[in-house]
N, C-alpha and C positions, 0 to 999 in steps of 0.2 A: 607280161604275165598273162597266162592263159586260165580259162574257167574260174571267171570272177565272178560271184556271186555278189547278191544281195549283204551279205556279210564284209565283204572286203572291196568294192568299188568306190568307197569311199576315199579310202589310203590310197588305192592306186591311183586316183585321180589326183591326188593332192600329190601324191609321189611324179608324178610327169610333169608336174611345173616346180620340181626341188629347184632347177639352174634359171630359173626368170632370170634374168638381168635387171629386172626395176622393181627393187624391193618393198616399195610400196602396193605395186599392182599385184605384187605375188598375196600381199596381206591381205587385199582385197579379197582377191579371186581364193583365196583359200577360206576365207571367215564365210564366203560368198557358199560355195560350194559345201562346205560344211552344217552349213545351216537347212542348205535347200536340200540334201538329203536329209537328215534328220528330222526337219517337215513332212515330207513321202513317208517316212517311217511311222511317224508320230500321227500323222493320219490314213496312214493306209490309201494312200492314194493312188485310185485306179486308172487301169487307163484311158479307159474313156472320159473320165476328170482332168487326165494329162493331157488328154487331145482339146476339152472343151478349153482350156488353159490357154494351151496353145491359140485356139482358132479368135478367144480374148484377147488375146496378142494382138496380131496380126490383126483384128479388126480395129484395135487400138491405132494400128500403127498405120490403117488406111483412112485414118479421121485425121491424121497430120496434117496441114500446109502451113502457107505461108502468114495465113490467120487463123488459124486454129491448132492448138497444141494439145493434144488430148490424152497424150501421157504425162504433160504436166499438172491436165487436171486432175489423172488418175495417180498420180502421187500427192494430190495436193488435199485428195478427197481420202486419203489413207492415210494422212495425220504423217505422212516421209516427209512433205514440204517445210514442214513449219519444225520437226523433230530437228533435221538439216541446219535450217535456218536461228535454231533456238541455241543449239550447240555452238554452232560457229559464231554467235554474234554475244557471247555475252559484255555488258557493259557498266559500268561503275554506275553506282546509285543516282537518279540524276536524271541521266540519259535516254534520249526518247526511244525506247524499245521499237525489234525491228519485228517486223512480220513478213507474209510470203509476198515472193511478185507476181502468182497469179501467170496465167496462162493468156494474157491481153494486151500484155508490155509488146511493145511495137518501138524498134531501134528507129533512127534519123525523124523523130516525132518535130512536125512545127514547130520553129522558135517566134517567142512575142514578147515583146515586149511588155514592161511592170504597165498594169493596168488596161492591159487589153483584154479582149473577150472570146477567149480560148474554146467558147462552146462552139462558136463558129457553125450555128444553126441547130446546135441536138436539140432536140426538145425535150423543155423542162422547164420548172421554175428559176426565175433568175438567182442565183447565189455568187457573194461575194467573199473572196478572201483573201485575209491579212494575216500574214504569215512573219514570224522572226527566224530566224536561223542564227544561233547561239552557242558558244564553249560552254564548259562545267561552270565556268566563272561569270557567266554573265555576257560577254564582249561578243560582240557579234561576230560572223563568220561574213565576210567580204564579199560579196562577188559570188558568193558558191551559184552550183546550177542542181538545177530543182527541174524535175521533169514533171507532169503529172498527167494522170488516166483515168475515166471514171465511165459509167453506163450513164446510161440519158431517161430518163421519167418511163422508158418503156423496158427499162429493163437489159440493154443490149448497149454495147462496146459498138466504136464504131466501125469496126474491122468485124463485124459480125452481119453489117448490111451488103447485103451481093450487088447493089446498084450504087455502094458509097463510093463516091470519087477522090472526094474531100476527106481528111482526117476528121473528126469531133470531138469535142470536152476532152482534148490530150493536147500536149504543148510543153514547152522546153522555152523556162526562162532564166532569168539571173539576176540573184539580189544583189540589191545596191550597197553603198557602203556600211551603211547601218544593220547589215544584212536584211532587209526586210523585203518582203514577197508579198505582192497582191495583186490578182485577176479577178475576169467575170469569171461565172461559168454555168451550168446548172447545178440544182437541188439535187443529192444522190438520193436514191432511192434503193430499197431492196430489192433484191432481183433473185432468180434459181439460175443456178450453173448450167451450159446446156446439157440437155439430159437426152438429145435423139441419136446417143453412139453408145459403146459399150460402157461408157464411166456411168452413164445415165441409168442403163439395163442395170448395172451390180447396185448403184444405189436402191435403185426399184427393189430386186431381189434380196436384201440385207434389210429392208425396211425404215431405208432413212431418208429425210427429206432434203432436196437440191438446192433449200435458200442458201445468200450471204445476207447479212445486214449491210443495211445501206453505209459508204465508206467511200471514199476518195483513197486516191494511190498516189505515194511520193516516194522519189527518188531522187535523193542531195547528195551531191560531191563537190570536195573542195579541198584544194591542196594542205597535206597535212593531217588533215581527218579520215576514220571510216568512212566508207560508204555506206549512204543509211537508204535503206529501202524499207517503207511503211505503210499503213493506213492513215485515218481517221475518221473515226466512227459516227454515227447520229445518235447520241443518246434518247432512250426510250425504245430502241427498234425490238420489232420482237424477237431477233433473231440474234440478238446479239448474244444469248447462252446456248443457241444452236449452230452456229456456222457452220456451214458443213465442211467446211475446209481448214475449222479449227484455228484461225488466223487474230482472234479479236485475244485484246488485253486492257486491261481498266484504264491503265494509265494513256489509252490509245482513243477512248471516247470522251467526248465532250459534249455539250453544248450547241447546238445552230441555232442564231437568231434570230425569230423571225418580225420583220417589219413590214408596219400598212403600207400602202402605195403612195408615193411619193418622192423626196429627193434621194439619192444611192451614192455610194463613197465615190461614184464615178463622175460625181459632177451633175447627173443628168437624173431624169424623172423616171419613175418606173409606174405606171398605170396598174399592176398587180402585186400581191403582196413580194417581198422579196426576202432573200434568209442574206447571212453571216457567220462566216466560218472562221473563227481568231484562234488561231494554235502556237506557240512556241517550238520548235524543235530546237531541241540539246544536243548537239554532235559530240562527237568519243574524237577525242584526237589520238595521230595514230603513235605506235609504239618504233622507236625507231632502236636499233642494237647497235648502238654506241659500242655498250659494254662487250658486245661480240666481237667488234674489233670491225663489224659491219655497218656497211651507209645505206643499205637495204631499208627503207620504210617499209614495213608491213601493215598492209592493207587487208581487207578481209580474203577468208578462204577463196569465195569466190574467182578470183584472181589470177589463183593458182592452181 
């Protein structure tokens, strides 16, 4: 089709991918495309908006590696992350609600053993936690593997130090029969998202601020069940009705203990005050289609 205007670029675009062969990606790309003109339209967007857009982009896409993900925080800080994650995970009354994984999850994380000390030098105050890992009924979950990530008393991931060697406050263990989980590690604290790339500059310019409240990060699997990826919160934080990445849920904040200096669940002495972190998680077991006539377990969207 020739002399397509503004009136009709729309159809003809959506007309050149009629034959996709993968009827999903046609859905996409057409809901996709249909919408982002009708944005242009609906604000009159010019081109010089088009081009700063663009050069948003791309400056997005030059703050990537292999420790920093800066379109996931710019989906994560546009409320995509958590809309994604809220959709695809819902779960029977009970069950410990999942939230975003954050732009800091780091694949092949140190494994330790129950009781070790996972801070492995971040600096912070010492915290302790004891963790269950549980069905809807009670009975523990075996064996499952529990990752976990967190920032350190300054604020920073340890994939966020240019001189870090060693991994920090991240680690990859496995409960025991009873399902139960417990390591050192440090006191989380609040921290601001980094803010020295364009995710930084749009919050600047839209007038909002780059805190998280303070929060620890888990990630449990275990044959059988969802996959659950979560927080848990420090109650009291002030940021916990601010997130900027919209990620906190009541049922996700608790409690941290704090105790004088003295003896610790480790056996050993702690000369400064030290905290305690006791949380339950409720795992979703997963749905299998029997009735389909299928031996497919299904597991979350992510997956697929």
């Amino acid at each position: 089709m020739r002399n397509i205007d503004e009136y009709t670029i729309t159809q003809e675009v959506l007309d050149r991918m009629a034959n996709a062969p993968d009827r999903r990606l046609k859905q996409i790309m057409t809901s996709l495309i249909s919408h982002l003109h009708a944005f242009a339209r609906e604000v009159r967007l010019t081109e010089e908006e088009w081009l700063q857009g663009i050069q948003f982009l791309t400056e997005t896409g030059h703050m990537c590696d292999a420790k920093r993900q800066e379109f996931v925080l710019l989906s994560d800080t546009l409320g995509l992350s958590m809309l994604v994650v809220a959709q695809n995970n819902r779960k029977p009354a009970g069950c410990t609600e999942a939230t975003v994984l954050g732009p800091f999850h780091v694949a092949d994380a140190p494994r330790y053993a129950l009781g070790q000390d996972i801070a492995n030098g971040a600096v912070g105050r010492p915290c302790f936690v004891q963790a269950t890992i549980k069905d809807r009924d009670g009975s523990p979950v075996a064996a499952a593997t529990v990752e976990v990530w967190q920032s350190d008393a300054e604020g920073l991931y340890d994939v966020q130090y240019k001189d870090n060697a060693a991994h920090r406050a991240r680690g990859v263990l496995r409960a025991d029969d009873m399902g139960r989980v417990y390591f050192k590690s440090v006191l989380a604290e609040a921290y601001p998202i980094p803010s020295d790339g364009p995710v930084g500059r749009m919050l600047k310019a839209t007038g909002r601020q780059p805190w998280r409240p303070a929060h620890m990060h888990f990630k449990i699997e275990a044959p059988g069940f969802e996959r659950l990826i979560t927080h848990v919160f420090r109650d009291g934080d002030q940021y916990l009705d601010s997130d900027v990445v919209f990620g906190v849920r009541s049922s996700l904040i608790t409690h941290w203990d704090e105790y004088p200096p003295g003896p610790t669940p480790d056996g050993k002495e702690s000369v400064e005050n030290f905290y305690i972190l006791r949380f339950d998680f409720v795992m979703n077991k997963s749905v299998c289609l029997e009735e389909a006539g299928l031996t497919e377990v299904v597991n979350d969207a992510h997956d697929r």
